[in-house]
ZAMIGU-448907 format. One line per field, with one value per residue (C-alpha): x, y, z. Coordinates in pm, 1 decimal. Layout:
# residues N
px <- [X  ...]
py <- [Y  ...]
pz <- [Z  ...]
END
This chain:
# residues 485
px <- [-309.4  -631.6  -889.8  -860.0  -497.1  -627.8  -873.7  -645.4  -710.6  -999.8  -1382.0  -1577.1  -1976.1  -2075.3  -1921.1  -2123.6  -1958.9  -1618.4  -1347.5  -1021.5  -1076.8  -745.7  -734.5  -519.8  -579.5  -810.3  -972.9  -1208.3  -1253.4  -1514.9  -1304.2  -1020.1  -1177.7  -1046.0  -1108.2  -1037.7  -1043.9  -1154.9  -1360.1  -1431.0  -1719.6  -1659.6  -1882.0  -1701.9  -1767.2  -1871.0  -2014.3  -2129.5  -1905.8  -2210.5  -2383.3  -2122.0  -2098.5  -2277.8  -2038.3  -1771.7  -1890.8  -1973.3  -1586.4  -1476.8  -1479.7  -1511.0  -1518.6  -1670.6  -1667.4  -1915.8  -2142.6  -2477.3  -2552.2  -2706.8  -3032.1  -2948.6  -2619.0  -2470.7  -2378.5  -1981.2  -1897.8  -1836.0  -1946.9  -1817.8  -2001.6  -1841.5  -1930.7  -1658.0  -1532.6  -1310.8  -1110.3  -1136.0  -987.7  -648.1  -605.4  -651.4  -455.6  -150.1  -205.5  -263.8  138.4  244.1  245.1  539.3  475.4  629.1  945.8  1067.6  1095.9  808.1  716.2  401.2  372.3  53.6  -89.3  -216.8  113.5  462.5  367.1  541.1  854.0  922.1  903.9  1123.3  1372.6  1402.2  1416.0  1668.0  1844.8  1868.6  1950.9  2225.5  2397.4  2351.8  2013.1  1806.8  1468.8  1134.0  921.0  541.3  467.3  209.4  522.2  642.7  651.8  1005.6  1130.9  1516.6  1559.2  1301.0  1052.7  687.6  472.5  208.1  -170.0  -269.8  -104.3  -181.3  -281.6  -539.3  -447.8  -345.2  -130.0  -30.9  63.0  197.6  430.1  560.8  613.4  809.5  1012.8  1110.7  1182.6  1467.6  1639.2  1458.3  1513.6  1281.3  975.3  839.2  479.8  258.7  -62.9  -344.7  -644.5  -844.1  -665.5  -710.6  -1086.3  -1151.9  -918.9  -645.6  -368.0  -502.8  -309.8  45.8  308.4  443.0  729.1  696.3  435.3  485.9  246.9  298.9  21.0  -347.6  -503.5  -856.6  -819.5  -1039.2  -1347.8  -1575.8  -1520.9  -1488.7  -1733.7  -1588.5  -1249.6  -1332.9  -1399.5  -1065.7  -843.7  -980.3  -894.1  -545.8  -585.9  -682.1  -343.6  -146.6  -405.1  -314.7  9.8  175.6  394.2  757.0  655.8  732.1  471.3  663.2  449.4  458.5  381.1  353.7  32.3  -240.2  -351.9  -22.6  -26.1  -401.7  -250.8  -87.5  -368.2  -435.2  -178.6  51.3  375.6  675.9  581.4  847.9  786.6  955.5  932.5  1024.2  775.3  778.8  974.5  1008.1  1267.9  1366.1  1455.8  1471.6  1594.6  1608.6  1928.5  1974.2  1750.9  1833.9  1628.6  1951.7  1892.7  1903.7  2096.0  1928.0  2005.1  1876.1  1893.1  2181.2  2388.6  2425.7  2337.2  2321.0  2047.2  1978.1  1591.3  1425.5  1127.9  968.0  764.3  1105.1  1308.7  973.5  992.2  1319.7  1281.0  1071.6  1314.6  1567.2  1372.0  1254.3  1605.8  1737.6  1443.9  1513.1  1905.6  2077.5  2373.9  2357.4  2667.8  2646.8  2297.0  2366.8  2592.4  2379.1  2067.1  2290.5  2325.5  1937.5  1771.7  1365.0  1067.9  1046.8  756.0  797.2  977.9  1139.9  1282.8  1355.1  1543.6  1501.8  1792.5  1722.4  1726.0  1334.8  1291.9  999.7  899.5  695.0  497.6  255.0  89.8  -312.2  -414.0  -470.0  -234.2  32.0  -13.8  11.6  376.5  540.1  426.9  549.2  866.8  873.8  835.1  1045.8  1348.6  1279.7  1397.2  1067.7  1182.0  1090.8  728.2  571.8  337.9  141.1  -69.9  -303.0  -655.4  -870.3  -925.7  -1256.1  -1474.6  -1327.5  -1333.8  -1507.4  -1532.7  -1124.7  -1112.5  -1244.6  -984.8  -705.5  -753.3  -768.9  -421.8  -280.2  -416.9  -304.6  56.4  120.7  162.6  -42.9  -223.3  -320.8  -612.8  -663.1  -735.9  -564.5  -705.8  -1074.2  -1203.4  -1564.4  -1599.8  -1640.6  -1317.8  -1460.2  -1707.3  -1413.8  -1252.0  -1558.2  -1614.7  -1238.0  -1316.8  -1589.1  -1244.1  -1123.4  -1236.0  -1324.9  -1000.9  -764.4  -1008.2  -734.8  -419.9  -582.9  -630.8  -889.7  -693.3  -856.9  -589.6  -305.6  -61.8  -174.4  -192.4  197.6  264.5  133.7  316.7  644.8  517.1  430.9  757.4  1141.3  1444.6  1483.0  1076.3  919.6  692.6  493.3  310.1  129.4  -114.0  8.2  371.3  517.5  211.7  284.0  -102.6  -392.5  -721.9  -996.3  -1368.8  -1212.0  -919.9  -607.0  -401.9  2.7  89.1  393.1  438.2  792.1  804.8  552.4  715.8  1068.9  988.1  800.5  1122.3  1288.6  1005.2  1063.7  1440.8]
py <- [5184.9  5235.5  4962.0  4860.2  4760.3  4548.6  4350.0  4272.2  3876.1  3913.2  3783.6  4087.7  4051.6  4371.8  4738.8  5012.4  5290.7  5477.6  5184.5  5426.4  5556.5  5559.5  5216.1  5301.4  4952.1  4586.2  4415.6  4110.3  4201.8  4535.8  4611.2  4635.3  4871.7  5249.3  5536.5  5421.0  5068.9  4777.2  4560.2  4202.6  4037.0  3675.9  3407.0  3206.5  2889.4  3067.1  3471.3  3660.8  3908.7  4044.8  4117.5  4358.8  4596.1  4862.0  4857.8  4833.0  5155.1  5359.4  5293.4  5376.4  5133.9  5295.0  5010.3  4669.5  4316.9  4115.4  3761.6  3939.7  4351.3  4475.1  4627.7  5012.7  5161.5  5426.2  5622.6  5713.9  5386.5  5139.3  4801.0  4488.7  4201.7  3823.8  3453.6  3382.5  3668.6  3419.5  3351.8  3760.7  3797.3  3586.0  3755.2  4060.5  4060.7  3954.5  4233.8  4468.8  4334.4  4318.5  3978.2  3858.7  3496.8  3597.9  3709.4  3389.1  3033.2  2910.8  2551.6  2475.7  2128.8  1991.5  1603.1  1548.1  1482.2  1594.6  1949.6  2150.7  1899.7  1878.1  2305.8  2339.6  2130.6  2276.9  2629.3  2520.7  2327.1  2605.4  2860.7  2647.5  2669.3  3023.8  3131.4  3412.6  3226.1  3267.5  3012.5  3024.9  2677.7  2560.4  2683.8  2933.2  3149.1  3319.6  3625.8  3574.2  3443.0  3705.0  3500.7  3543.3  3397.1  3166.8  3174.6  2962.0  2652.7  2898.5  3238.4  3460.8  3602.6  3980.1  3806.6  3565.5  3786.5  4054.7  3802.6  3745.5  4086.3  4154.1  3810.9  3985.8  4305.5  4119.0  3952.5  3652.2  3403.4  3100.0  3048.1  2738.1  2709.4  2468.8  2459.3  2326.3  2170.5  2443.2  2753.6  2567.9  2477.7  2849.8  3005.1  3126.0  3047.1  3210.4  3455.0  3283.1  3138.5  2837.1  2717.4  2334.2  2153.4  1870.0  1586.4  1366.2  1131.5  1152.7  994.0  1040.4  1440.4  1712.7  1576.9  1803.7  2059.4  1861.7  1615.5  1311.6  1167.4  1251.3  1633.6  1616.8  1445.3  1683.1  1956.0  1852.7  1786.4  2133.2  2251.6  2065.2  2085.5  2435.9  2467.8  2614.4  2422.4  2575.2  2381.2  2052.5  1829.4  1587.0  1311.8  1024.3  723.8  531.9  692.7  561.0  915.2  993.7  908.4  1105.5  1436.1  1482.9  1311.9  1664.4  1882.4  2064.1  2114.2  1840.8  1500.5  1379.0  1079.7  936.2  663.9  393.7  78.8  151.5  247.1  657.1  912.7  937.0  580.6  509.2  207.5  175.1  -1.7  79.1  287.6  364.8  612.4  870.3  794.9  603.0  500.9  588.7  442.9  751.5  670.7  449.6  655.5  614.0  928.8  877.7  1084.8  1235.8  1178.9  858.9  668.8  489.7  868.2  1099.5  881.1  933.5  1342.2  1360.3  1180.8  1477.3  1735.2  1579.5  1559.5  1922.5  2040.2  1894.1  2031.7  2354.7  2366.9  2219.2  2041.7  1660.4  1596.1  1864.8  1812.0  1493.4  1616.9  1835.8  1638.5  1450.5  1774.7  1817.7  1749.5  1745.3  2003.9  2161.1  1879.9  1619.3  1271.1  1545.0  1344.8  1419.7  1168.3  1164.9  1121.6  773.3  669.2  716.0  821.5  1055.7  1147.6  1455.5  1440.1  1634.3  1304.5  1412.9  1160.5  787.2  730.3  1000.1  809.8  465.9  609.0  708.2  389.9  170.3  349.4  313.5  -37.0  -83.0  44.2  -50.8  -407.4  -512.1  -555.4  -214.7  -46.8  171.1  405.5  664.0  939.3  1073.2  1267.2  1464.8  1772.4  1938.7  2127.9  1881.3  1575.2  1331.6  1050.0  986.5  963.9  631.8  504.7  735.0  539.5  201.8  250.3  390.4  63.2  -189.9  -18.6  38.1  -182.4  110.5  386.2  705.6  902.7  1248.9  1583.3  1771.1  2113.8  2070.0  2402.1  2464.9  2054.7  1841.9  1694.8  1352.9  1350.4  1326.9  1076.5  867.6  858.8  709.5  470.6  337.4  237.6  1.1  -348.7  -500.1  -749.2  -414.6  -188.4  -341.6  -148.2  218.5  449.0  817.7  1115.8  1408.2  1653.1  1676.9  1775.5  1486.2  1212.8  1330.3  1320.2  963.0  827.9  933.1  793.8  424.1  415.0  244.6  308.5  213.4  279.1  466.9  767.4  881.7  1203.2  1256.4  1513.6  1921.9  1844.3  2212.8  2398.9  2582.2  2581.6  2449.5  2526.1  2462.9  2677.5  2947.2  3054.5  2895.0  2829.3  2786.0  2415.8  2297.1  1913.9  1909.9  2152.8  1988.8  1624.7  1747.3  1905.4  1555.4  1391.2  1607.5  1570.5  1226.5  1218.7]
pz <- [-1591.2  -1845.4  -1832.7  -2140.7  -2095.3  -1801.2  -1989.8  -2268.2  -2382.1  -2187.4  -2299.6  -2306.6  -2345.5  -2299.7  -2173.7  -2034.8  -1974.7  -2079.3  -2144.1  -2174.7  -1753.0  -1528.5  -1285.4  -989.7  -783.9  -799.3  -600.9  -592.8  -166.1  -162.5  170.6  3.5  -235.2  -270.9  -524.9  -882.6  -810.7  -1083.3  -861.7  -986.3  -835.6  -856.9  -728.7  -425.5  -263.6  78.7  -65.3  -417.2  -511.6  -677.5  -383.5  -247.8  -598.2  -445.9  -161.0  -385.9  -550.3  -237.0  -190.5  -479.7  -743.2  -1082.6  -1278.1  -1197.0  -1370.6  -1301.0  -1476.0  -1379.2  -1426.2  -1134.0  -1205.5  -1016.9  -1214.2  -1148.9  -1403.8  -1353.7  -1308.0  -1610.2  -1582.6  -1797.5  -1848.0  -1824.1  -1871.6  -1601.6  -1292.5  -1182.5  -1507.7  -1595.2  -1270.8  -1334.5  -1625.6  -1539.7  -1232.8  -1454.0  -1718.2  -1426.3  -1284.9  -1659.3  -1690.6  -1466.4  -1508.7  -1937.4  -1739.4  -1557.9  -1608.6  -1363.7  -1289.5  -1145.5  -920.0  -878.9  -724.1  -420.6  -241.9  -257.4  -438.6  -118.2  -120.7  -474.1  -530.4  -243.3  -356.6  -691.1  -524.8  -325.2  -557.2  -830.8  -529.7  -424.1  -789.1  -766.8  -986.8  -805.5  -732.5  -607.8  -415.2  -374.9  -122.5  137.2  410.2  308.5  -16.1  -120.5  -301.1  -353.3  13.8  163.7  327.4  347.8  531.4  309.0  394.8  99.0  -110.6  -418.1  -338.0  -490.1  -831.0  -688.5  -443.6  -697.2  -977.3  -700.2  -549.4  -877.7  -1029.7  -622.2  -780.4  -1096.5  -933.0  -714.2  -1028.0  -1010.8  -1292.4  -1206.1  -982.8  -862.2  -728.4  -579.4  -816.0  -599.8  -771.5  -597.8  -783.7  -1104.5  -1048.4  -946.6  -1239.3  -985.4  -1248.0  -1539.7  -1675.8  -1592.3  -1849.0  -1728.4  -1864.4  -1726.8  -1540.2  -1315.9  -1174.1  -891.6  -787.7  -741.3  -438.6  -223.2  -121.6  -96.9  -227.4  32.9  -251.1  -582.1  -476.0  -720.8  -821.9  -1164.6  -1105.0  -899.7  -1202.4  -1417.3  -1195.9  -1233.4  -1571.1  -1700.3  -1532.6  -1808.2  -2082.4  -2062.8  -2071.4  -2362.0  -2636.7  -2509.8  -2165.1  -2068.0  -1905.3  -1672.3  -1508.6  -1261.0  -1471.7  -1159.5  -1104.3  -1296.6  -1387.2  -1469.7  -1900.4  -1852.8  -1791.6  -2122.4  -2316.4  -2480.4  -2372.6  -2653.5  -2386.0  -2430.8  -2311.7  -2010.8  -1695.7  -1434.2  -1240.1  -1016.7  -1163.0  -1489.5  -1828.9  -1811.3  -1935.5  -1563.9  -1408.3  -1099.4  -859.0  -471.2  -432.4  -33.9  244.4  565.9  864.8  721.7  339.1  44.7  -275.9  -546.2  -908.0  -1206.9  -1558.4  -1464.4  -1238.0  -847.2  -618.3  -213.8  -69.1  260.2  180.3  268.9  113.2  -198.4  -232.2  -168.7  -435.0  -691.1  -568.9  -693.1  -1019.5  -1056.8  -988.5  -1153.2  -1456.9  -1432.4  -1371.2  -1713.8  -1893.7  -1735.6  -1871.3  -1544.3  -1616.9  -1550.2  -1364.0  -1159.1  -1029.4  -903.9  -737.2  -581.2  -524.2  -265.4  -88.0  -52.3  274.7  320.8  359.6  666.0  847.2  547.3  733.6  975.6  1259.7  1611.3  1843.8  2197.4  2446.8  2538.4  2161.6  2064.6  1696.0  1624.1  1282.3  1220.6  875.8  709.7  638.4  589.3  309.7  339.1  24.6  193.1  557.2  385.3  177.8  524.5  729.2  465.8  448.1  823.6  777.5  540.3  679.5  1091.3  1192.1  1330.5  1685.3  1816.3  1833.7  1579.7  1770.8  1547.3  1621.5  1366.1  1344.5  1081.1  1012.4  1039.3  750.8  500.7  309.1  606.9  380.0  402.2  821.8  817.4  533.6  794.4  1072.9  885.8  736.1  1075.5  1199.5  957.9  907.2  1321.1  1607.6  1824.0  1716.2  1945.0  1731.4  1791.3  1692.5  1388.1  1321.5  1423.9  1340.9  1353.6  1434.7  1736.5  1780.8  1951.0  1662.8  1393.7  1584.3  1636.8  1221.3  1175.9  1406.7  1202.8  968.6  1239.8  1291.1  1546.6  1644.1  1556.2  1850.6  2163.3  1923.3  1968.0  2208.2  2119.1  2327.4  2177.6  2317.2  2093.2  2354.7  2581.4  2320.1  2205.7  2569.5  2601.9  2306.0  2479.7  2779.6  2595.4  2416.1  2518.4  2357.8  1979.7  1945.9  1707.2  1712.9  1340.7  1425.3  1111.7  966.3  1069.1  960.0  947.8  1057.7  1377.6  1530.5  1569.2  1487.7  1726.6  1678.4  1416.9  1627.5  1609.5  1867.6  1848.8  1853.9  1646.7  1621.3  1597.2  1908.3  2131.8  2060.1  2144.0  2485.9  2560.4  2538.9  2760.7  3037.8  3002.7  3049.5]
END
């Protein structure tokens, strides 16, 4: 492909060198870098891009976009000056795949929770009445039921845009993606047509990298204030950000709720550990999900399934086939009638929606036990607010470690203590070993108890000092409850 074709709709400062030169590859990684590559060196939140240009050349780069010209150029290599790497980058990267994104319906899900549940279920949901689809999820991403394995909630813009163009090379018609507020922040998206956007909720998350609530809305935000006028924009207006994200976007204006007046109603009329009835827009559906947050997920998806063309009756009908995310209220029952419930759970707001549907449907006679930790190298100003909800929604709570990584595990666990007062410190117990802390729950609980084990969900290790180690929840809890047999 020429460069010039690459850097269509992109901002240009300044070229030096020959513009119309054969690109064979990209590459924003210098060791990824081979002859005739395009290299982009965009700023990250851990290394410069810019320092490794040389490298990039010595490998093979030909071309290179970068904010800052080095000083030293080399002289058969053309260089391209930016105000942004990162944004140059998206674009590029989808010019470079020919714009996939322009060649299926794709709906990106963004909030802090229920992204991964709510893009399942419409992949699933649209597979089921026989579309070929694509999936791009915290689990697991999906090329018409080929499933690879997912490193990131959104990957990089190369995998991005690569993953799509491998979507419409299978006959894919529609794509849904998780859109963290991370991709959006650091331009990940650009480049991709969406054809709908959907928001869920926006609660205390990831503020180790956005620093403030406001940079974190507005994260969000941007996601809908660029979406094109042949979208739709479907919110939660149960969130108090929810009206805010299509203050100034140009897409079709939908919401849904449960508290409020939307174009998707909901009502709660029964729930049950198995289910719920759900009321929508007037009509009765009995679901296999459960929860005050899994009947707002599939307002969603039944709103974004009507804008997409679905027909109404039918998908009824087939929301009451749809069972949960792999790790999202997954439950396990032990032998001698304990219930454990595995949950991805890693937000005060997302801990607080699973206790309280805990609570809501459990007769109060029988023990809530729930484990829960923090992970390490992120937000620490949420583990105190963890452990307080664990506390306040629990009858005993067993903190421990999540996915450490480069932290002291006791150290995380002492800072969510700081959440817990004083006449709630005789409820908890600190067992810093997953495995053992699991074990003990087991080991405190009768029959009819209940077991939350919040925070990895579907993740299959953990991550202690920068290596991680297998460890699956789900796995781990159900071989307790034979050893206790």
């Amino acid at each position: 492909m020429k460069l010039k074709e690459i850097l269509v709709n992109c901002n240009l400062l300044e070229i030096i060198g020959e513009k119309d030169i054969n690109i064979l590859d990209i590459s924003f990684d210098s060791r990824k870098v081979s002859q005739d590559t395009l290299f982009f060196a965009v700023k990250g939140t851990q290394v410069d891009g810019h320092d490794y240009i040389e490298k990039a050349i010595e490998k093979g780069a030909s071309a290179i976009v970068c904010e800052k010209l080095p000083r030293k150029k080399d002289e058969n290599v053309t260089y391209i000056k930016v105000d942004n790497s990162a944004y140059v980058l998206g674009v590029g990267a989808a010019n470079f795949f020919g714009n996939p994104s322009e060649k299926l319906r794709l709906v990106g899900v963004t909030g802090t929770n229920g992204k991964t549940t709510i893009a399942t279920l419409l992949y699933r949901l649209f597979t089921d009445a026989g579309y070929n689809c694509g999936l791009l999820s915290t689990i697991e991403n999906i090329v018409n039921r080929e499933v690879i394995p997912s490193t990131h909630t959104t990957p990089d813009p190369i995998e991005l845009n690569g993953l799509l163009n491998k979507m419409v090379e299978k006959g894919c018609e529609y794509a849904f993606m998780e859109v963290s507020s991370h991709s959006v922040a650091q331009d990940r998206i650009a480049g991709l047509h969406f054809a709908g956007g959907i928001f869920t909720n926006l609660t205390h998350d990831h503020l180790d990298y956005h620093k403030t609530m406001a940079n974190y809305r507005n994260a969000k935000k941007k996601f809908f204030d660029n979406l094109p006028q042949s979208a739709f924009a479907l919110t939660n207006l149960d969130d108090k950000n929810g009206a805010v994200m299509l203050q100034n976007t140009k897409a079709k204006k939908l919401s849904y709720a449960l508290k409020h007046d939307a174009d998707f109603k909901g009502v709660i009329m029964e729930s049950h550990f198995n289910g719920m009835l759900l009321k929508v827009n007037g009509t009765e559906v009995y679901t296999q999900l459960v929860g005050g947050f899994n009947a707002s997920n599939l307002l969603a998806i039944y709103g974004a399934a009507l804008s997409l063309g679905f027909d109404k009756d039918e998908l009824l009908v087939e929301i009451s086939k749809l069972h949960g995310a792999n790790g999202r209220f997954d439950m396990v029952h032990s032998e001698n009638g304990i219930v454990g419930i595995v949950d991805y759970a890693h937000t005060p707001d997302a801990l607080e929606n699973v206790l309280s549907t805990i609570n809501d449907v459990r007769c109060h006679k029988e023990t809530l036990i729930t484990i829960v930790g923090c992970g390490g190298n992120r937000d620490t100003t949420k583990r105190p607010e963890m452990a307080a909800v664990a506390v306040k929604l629990s009858d005993k709570v067993i903190l421990t470690s999540d996915n450490p990584r480069n932290e002291d595990p006791d150290e995380i666990i002492r800072q969510m203590k700081v959440g817990i007062a004083e006449e709630d410190k005789h409820k908890v117990l600190s067992i810093t070993n997953r495995g053992e802390a699991i074990r003990t729950a087991v080991a405190l609980a009768k029959k009819g108890d209940i077991i939350l084990l919040a925070g990895k969900g579907h993740e299959n290790y953990q991550e202690i000092n920068g290596v991680k180690n297998h460890f699956d929840d789900k796995e781990v809890l159900s071989e307790a409850f034979k050893e206790a047999r």
